[in-house]
TITORPA-198585 format. One record per residue (C-alpha): residue in three letters; x, y, z. Coordinates in steps of 0.001 Angstrom, whole numbers, plus 500000, padded with zeros to 6 digits. Layout:
BEGIN
AlaXYZ
...
***
This chain:
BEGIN
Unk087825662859246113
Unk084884661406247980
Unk086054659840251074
Unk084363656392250882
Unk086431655715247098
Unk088942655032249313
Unk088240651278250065
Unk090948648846248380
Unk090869645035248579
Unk094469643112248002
Unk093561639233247851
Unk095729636787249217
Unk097058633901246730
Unk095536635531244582
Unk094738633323241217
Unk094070636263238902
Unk091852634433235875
Unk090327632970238378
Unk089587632837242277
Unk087268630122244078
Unk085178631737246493
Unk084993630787250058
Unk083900627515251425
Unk084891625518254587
Unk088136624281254775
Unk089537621068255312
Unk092800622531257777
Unk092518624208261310
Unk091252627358259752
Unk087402626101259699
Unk086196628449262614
Unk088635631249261334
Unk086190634696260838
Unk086242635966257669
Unk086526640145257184
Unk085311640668254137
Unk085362644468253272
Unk086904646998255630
Unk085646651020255116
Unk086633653566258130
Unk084643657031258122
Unk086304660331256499
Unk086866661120260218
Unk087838658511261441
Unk085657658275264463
Unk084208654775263333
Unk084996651242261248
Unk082446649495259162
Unk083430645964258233
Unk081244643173256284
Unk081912639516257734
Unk080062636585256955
Unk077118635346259927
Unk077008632597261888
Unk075193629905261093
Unk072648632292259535
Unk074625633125255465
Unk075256636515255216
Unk077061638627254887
Unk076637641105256996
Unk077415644607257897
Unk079180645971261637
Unk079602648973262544
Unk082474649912265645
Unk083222652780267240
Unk086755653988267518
Unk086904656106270032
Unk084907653859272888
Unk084732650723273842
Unk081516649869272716
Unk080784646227271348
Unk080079646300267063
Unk076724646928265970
Unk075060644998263253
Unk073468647136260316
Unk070493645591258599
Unk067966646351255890
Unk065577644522257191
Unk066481643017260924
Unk065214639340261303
Unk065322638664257356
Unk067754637207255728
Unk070110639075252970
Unk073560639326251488
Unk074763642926252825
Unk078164644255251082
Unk079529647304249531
Unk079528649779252466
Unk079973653716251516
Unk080232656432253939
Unk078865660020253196
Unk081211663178253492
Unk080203663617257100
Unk080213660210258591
Unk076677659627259766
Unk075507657325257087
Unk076702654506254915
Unk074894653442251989
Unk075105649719251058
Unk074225646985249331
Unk071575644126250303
Unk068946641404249313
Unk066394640990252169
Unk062997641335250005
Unk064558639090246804
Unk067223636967246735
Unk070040637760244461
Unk068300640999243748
Unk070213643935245621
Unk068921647693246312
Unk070384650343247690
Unk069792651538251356
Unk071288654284253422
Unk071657653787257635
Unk071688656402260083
Unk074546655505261883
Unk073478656934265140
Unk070536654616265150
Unk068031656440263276
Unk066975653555261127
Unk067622652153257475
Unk066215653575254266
Unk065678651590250893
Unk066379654252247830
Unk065958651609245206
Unk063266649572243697
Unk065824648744240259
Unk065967644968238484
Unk069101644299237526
Unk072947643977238938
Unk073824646903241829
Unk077433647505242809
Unk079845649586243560
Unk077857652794245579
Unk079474656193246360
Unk078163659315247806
Unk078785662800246294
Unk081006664904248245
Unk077961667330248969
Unk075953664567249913
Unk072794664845248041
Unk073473662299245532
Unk074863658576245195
Unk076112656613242430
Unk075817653275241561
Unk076529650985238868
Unk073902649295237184
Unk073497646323234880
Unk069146647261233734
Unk067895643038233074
Unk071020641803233887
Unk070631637776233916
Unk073583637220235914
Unk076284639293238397
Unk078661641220236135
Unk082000639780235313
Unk083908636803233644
Unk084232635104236543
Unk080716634325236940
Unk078786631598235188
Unk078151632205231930
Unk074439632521231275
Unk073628629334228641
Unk072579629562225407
Unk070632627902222866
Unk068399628533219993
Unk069087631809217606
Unk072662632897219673
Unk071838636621219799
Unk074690639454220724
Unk072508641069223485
Unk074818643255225332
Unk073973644466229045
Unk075549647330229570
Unk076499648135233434
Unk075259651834233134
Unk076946654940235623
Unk073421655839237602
Unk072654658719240166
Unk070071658298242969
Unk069299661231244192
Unk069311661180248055
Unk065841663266248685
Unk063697662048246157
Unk064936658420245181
Unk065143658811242273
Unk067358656891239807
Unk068890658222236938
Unk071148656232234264
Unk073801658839233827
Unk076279657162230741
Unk075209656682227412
Unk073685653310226317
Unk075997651988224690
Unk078856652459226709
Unk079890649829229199
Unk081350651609232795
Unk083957649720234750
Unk084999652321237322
Unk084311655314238068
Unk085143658412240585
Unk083254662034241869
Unk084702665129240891
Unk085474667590244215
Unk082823669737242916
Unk079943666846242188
Unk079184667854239157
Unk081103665151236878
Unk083053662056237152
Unk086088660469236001
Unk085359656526234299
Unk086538653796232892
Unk084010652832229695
Unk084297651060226377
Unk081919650172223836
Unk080333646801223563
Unk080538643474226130
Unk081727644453228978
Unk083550641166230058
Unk085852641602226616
Unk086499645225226370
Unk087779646142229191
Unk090810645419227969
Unk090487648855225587
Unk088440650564227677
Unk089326654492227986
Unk088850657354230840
Unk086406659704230424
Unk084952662527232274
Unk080934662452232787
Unk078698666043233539
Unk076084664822235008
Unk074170668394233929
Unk073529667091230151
Unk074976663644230733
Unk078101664347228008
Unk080964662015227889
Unk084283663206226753
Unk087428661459226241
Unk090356662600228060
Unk092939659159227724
Unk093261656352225383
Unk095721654099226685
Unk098514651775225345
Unk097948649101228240
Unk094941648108230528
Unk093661651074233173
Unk091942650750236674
Unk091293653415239955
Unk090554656860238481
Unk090930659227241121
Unk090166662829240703
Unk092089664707242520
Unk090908666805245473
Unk091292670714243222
Unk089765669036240515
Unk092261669634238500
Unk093794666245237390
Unk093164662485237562
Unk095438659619238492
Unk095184655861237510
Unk096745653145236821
Unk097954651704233636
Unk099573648473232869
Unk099727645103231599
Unk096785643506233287
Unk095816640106232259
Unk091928640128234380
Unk089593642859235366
Unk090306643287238918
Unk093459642030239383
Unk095079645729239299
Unk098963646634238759
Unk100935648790236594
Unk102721652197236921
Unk100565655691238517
Unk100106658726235901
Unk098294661608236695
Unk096475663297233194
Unk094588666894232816
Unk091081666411233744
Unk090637668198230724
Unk092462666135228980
Unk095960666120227422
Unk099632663653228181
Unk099638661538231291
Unk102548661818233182
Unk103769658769235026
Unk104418659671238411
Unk106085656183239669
Unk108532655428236787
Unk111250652149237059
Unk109396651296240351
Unk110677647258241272
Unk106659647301242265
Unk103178647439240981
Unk100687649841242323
Unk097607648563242832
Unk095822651336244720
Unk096277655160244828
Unk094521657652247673
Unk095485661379246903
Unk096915662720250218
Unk096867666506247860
Unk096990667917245470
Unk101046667348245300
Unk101367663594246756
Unk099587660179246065
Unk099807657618248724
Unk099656653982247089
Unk099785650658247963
Unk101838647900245986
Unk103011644390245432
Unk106088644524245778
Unk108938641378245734
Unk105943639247246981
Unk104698641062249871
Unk102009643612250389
Unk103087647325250304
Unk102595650708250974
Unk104219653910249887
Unk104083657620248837
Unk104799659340245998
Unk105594663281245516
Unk104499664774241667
Unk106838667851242588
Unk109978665962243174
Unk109520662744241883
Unk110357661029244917
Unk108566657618246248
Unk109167656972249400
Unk107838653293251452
Unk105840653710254328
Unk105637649841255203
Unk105718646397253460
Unk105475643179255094
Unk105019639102254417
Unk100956639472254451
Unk097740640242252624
Unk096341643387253142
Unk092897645055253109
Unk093178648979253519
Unk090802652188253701
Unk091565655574254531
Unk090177658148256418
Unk090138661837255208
Unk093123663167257560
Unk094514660716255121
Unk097441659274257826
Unk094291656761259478
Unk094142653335257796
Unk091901650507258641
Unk093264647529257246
Unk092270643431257536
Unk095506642186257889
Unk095968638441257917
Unk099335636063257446
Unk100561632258256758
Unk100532632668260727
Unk097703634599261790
Unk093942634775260636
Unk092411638112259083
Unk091940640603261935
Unk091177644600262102
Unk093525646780262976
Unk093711650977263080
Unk095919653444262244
Unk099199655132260264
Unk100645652630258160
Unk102801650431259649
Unk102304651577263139
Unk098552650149263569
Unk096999649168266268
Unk095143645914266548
Unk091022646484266850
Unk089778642470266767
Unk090727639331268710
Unk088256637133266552
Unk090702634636265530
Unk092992634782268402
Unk092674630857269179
Unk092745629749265518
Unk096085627981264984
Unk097376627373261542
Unk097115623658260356
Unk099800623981257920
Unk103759624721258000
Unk106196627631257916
Unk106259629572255030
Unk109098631568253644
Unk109970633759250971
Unk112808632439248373
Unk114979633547245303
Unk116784632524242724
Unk118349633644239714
Unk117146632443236024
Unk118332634479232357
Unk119668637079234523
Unk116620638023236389
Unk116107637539240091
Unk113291635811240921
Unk111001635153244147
Unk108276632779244988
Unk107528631080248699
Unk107942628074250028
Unk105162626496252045
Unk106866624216254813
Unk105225620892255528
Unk103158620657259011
Unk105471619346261632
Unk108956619617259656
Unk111211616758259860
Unk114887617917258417
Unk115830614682258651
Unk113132613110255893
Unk112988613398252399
Unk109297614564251449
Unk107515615375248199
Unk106634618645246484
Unk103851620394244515
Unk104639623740242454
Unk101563625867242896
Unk101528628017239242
Unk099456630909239880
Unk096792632118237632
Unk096593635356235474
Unk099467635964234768
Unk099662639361235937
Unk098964638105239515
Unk101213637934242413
Unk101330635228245011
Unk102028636860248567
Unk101576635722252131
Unk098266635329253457
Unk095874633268254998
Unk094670631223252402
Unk090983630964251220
Unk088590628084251820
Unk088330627140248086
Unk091193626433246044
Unk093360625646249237
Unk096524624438248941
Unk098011624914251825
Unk096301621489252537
Unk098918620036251120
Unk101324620931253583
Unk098882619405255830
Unk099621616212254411
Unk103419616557254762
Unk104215617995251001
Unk106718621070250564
Unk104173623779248345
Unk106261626044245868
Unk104712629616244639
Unk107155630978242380
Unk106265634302240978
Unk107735634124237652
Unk108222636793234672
Unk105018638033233868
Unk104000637842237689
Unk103468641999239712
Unk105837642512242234
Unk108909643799240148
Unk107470646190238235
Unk106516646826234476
Unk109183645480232459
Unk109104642280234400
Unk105196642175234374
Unk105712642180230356
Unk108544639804230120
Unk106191637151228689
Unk104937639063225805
Unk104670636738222938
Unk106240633796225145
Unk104053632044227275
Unk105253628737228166
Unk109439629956227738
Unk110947632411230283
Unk107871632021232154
Unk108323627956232736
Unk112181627884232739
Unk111336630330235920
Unk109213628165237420
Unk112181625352237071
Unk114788627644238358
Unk112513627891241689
Unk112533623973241437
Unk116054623441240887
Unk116887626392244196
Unk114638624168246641
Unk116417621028245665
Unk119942622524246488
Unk118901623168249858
Unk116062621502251439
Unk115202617376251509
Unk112886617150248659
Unk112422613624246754
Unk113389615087243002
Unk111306611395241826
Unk107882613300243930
Unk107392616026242741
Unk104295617311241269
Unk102609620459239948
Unk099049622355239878
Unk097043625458239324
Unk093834627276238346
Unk093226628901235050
Unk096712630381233885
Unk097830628276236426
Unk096268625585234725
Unk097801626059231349
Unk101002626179233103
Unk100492622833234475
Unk099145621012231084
Unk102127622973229458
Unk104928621711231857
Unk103854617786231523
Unk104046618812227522
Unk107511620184228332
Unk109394617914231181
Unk108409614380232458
Unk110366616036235802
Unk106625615917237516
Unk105122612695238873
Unk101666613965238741
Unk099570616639237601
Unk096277618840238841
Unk095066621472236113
Unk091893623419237266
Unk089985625881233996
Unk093833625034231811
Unk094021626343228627
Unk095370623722226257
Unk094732624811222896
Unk095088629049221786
Unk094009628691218501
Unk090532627179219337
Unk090379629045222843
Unk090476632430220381
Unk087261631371219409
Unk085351630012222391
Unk086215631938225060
Unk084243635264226127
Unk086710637627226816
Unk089064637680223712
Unk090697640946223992
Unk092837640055226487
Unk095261638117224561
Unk095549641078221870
Unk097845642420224055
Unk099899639260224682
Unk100318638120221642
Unk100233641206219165
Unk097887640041217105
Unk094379637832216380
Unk095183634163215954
Unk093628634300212746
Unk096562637567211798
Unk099578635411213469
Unk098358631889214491
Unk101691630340214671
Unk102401632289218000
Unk099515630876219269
Unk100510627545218209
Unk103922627900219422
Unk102665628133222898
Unk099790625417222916
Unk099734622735225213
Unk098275620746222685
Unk101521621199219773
Unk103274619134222140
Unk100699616996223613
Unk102621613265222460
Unk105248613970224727
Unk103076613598228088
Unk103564610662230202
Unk102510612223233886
Unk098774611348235033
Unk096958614255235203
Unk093753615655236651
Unk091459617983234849
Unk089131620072236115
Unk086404622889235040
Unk083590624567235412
Unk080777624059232948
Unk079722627285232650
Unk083078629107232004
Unk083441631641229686
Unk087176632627230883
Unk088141629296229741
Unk085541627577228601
Unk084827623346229114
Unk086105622466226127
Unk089674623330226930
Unk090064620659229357
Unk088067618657227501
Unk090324618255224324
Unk093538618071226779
Unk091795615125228656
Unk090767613465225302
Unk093993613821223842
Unk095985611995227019
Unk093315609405227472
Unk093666608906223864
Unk097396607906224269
Unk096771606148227379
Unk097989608704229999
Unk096693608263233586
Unk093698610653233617
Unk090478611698235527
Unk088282614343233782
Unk085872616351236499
Unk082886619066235228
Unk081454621078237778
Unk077613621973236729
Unk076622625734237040
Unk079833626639237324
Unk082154629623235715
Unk085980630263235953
Unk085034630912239791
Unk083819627813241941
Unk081387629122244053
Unk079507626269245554
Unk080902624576248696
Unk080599621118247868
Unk082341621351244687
Unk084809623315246316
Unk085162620575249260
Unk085288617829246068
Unk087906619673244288
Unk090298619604247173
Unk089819616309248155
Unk090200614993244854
Unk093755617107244427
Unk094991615661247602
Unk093842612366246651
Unk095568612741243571
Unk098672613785244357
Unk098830611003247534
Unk098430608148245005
Unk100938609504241867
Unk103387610674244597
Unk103368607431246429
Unk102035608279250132
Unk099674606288250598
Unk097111608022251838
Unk094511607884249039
Unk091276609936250364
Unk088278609729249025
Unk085547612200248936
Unk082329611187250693
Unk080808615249249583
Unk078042613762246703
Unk078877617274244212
Unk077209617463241193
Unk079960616576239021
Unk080541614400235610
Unk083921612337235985
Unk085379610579233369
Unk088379608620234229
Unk090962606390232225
Unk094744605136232731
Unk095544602582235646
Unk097527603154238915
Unk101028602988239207
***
């Protein structure tokens, strides 16, 4: 395996169906630096990092080296232009990195290679269309990209959906496997044309790869896409693995013998978790090398031929451990209450990680896992503007369940305070510790003295497979009476008003909010961001439809009573708690209309309401001001339903529709 496949991003809070990108905050965190990709060379001499600039955009690329004392070194395509520089990849013998940047078009990336030793940047690219995901060939003559030919936006659900009018046609873009060869620059789309590539990985020998393709729209099928192998000799695709669930991280292994992935229940491209099999290159039964784990993998680096190292979610924290094919054995390195970033270096015992908790801003830090040492002070004055948080369980229909509890700033045990539940998106997700991001930031609220409950319920990672699929063909059941249970534990112990509580979340986590005010009048006041209130005509609107196939077992238009059973909508005369809506109006994920027909429905039986549409924007709120508005206006709402008095009001002028009916109470 190619040692710059070895780059892994975990996200904190993460969302899963959705994530809002980063914006400024409204908490103590404003000046916190931001690591956004961490890559350390094969041997391990140096760290390349992307971080946003100041006060000039970015991002941009550093470079640090680990065995001086040397400041970082900035790594441009064009120094004294502006671009967006990302996706670092180091060759075999550490003394380049290709990347990813924008400096002659905006929005439209190329690839360039950097001498690392200061002998100046290359452009190998002159392509239109979507570049990600580079990666040198072990001999180092060759590197591959992904590439979307025309593509009229970035690839992925999450992005704005590109709108339509006129004729609708089914144009596909597919996001080919290309080679660029090193010497000559020349670019050559490697996969067929009709064959959509979500992953791939080099063979030792550089002659083929492993991938993840499927037929047809990319942002739907990955959900049955398959592994193949690619020979990049006469460009011939053959099928080694159709699987059962959802697959991600093919990694050949290093005598080219076999390939590891992961396969599970996954509910969003990206958000990665399942059990690790290993399969014939050539083709034949996987066998799964990490079964009955209480975790979900959501990485895997081959230390040999014979052992995997891998890092997890496990019980809401961030993981790592090792796993031996010969005996069967998994053994933990290290876990702890954080979110984790990690690389590895070809001695494969080196990590670079961004490591960054409730507590402490992102930083770098070096070496074996668990025993690193810390490489940045970037962040060492930031301060956290928000309270303790802590890791709770409880039990509900015999399973044990965890979540955390977000403290309020400046703790009084001798008040009573209010509450919001924080229902994750996905809903294979996990929430774990981390500092949060600048979007969708709730950890405002404890800013504003509220307790902030993320339970990871049934369907959640972090307790491996069987508990990942517990909601199969239940949405709305175990999952909510979970959610409850987490409720019900706080309550025993801690001095929260039971009369103020409230709950919110983004895109599952937004179903899960308009379906508990269908189900209990227990919350005082609602916030759903992209919710899904009605399956039956979701089926039909949305752009990635597959997913649910495996959720509910069938189409709604085989088994629509399934769907029905778990609509928000079915049930939608029984709500009586005010509730915010918000979207994007661009989201194919879940699309406008969603929150649309929710917010019609409760204005329609005079429920307290307030109905918010973000222009040119998907599942994913990307621009700061609407990210600014949307916390302001969830703070605002929950401070006038749960009775604090401190109504804020937004003075950002976003580009929004609002819609608003109900009075104050």
């Amino acid at each position: 395996m190619s040692a710059n496949r070895n780059r892994l991003i975990i996200f904190s809070l993460s969302v899963a169906f959705c994530c809002i990108a980063a914006a400024s905050a409204q908490t103590d965190d404003r000046s916190a630096r931001r690591f956004r990709e961490v890559a350390i060379s094969p041997n391990a001499n140096r760290l390349a990092w992307v971080e946003p600039m100041d006060g000039e955009g970015g991002p941009a690329i550093y470079i640090q080296d680990l065995k001086s004392s040397s400041t970082p070194r900035r790594i441009s395509a064009a120094p004294g232009k502006s671009g967006r520089e990302h996706d670092i990849a180091w060759s075999s013998d550490s003394k380049r990195v290709a990347f990813l940047s924008d400096p002659e078009s905006s929005g439209q990336s190329q690839l360039y290679v950097a001498d690392t030793d200061g002998g100046g940047v290359r452009k190998l690219t002159s392509l239109k269309g979507y570049l990600s995901d580079p990666a040198w060939s072990p001999d180092g003559k060759s590197i591959a990209i992904l590439f979307t030919e025309d593509a009229p936006r970035e690839a992925g659900p999450l992005e704005p959906m590109t709108p339509e009018s006129g004729v609708i046609e089914s144009k596909i873009y597919e996001q080919r496997l290309t080679v660029v060869n090193l010497a000559s620059g020349n670019a050559r789309q490697l996969s067929p044309a009709d064959m959509y590539v979500y992953e791939y990985d080099w063979s030792p020998d550089s002659q083929s790869f492993a991938a993840i393709a499927a037929h047809g729209s990319g942002d739907s099928n990955w959900y049955v896409a398959q592994i193949y192998t690619l020979s990049i000799a006469d460009a011939k695709l053959t099928p080694v693995y159709k699987p059962h669930w959802q697959v991600a991280w093919p990694r050949w292994s290093s005598d080219g013998k076999n390939i590891a992935f992961i396969e599970g229940l996954m509910s969003d491209e990206g958000s990665t978790g399942g059990d690790i099999f290993i399969v014939p290159a050539s083709g034949g039964n996987p066998q799964n090398a990490t079964p009955g784990i209480a975790a979900s993998p959501n990485g895997i680096f081959w230390k040999s031929s014979n052992k995997i190292l891998f890092t997890e979610n496990i019980d809401g924290e961030s993981g790592i451990s090792e796993t031996d094919l010969v005996s069967g054995t998994v053994s933990k390195l290290w876990s702890g209450p954080e979110s984790l970033t990690v690389s590895l270096s070809d001695d494969r015992e080196t990590l670079a990680a961004i490591r960054s908790s409730p507590a402490h801003p992102p930083e770098l830090w070096v070496g074996p896992a668990g025993h690193w040492r810390q490489l940045t002070h970037d962040n060492d004055d930031i301060q956290p503007g928000w309270g303790e948080m802590k890791s709770l369980h409880w039990m509900n229909d015999g399973m044990r369940i965890q979540g955390w509890l977000l403290y309020p700033r400046d703790y009084d045990s001798s008040r009573h305070y209010p509450m919001v539940v924080v229902a994750h998106g996905g809903p294979a997700s996990m929430v774990r510790a981390g500092w949060p991001s600048r979007g969708f930031n709730t950890f405002e609220l404890s800013a504003h003295g509220y307790f902030v409950l993320y339970p990871n319920p049934r369907g959640s990672y972090g307790q491996g497979e069987k508990f990942t699929q517990g909601n199969i063909k239940d949405f709305g059941y175990g999952d909510f009476r979970d959610i409850m249970g987490g409720v019900d534990e706080v309550l025993k112990t801690l001095p929260v008003d039971n009369q103020r509580i409230g709950i919110t979340g983004w895109s599952y986590g937004g179903y899960m909010t308009m379906w508990a005010v269908t189900q209990t009048n227990r919350f005082a006041a609602a916030v759903s961001g992209a919710g899904l209130s009605n399956w039956q005509s979701y089926y039909g609107e949305n752009d990635i439809d597959e997913w649910m196939i495996p959720y509910f077992g069938a189409s709604v238009y085989d088994d629509p009573t399934i769907y029905a059973r778990s609509a928000p909508i079915t049930f939608i005369k029984n709500v009586k708690t005010p509730t915010l809506v918000l979207v994007g109006d661009r989201d194919g994920e879940v699309p406008e209309p969603q929150s649309r027909e929710f917010w019609h429905a409760l204005k329609t039986f005079g429920v307290p309401t307030e109905f918010v549409v973000y222009a040119g924007e998907g599942h994913a709120i990307s621009q700061p001001a609407h990210q600014r508005d949307i916390m302001e206006r969830m703070v605002g709402w929950f401070d006038r339903y749960l009775n604090l008095n401190l109504n804020l009001k937004s003075d950002v002028k976003a580009d929004v529709t609002t819609n608003e009916t109900g009075s104050r109470r």
